[in-house]
C-alpha positions as CSV (number, residue, x, y, z in Angstrom):
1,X,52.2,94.8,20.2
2,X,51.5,94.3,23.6
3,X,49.4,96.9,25.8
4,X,51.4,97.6,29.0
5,X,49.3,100.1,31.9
6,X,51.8,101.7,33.9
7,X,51.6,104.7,36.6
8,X,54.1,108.3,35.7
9,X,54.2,110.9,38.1
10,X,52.0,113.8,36.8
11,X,55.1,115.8,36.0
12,X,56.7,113.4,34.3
13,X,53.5,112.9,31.8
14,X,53.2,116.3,31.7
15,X,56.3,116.4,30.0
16,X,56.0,113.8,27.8
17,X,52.3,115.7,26.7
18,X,54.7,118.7,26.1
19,X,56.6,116.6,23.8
20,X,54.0,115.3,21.7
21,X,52.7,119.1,21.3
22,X,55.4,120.3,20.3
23,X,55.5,117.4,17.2
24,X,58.9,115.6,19.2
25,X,57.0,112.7,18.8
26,X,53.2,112.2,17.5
27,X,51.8,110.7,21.0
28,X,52.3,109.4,24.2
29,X,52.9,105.8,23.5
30,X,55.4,106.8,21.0
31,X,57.5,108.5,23.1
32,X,57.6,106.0,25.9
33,X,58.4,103.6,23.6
34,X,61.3,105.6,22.4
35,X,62.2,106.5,26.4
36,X,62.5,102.2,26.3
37,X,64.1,101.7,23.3
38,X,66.9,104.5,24.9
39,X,66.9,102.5,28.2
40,X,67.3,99.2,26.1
41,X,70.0,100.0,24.3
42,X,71.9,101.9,27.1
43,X,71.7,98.8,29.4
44,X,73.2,97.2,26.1
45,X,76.0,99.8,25.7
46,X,76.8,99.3,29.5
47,X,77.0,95.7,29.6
48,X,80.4,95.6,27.8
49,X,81.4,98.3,30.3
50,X,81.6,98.4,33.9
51,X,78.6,97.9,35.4
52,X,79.3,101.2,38.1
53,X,78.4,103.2,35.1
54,X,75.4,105.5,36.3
55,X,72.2,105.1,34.3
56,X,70.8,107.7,33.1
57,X,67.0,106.4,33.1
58,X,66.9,105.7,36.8
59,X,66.2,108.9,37.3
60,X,63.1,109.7,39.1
């Protein structure tokens, strides 16, 4: 597994931190990976659509 550094707006980590205490998902990396595997397969669903479709995880 590679190590990736990345920068989240404190609100969005926030979030996430809620997550992971709440037991959603045991810690931070999990859940982002989980946010990519969700973005990964989304861009796959929407490539044998029309590629107008909105994404969902360009929200910011």
């Amino acid at each position: 597994m590679e190590r990736v550094t990345l920068r989240i707006p404190k609100q969005q980590i926030e979030e996430v931190e809620q997550m992971v205490e709440t037991g959603e998902f045991p810690n931070r990396s999990e859940a982002i990976r989980a946010a990519v595997r969700d973005m990964l397969k989304e861009q796959d669903d929407t490539s044998t659509e029309t590629t107008n479709r909105k994404r969902t995880w360009a929200k910011v």
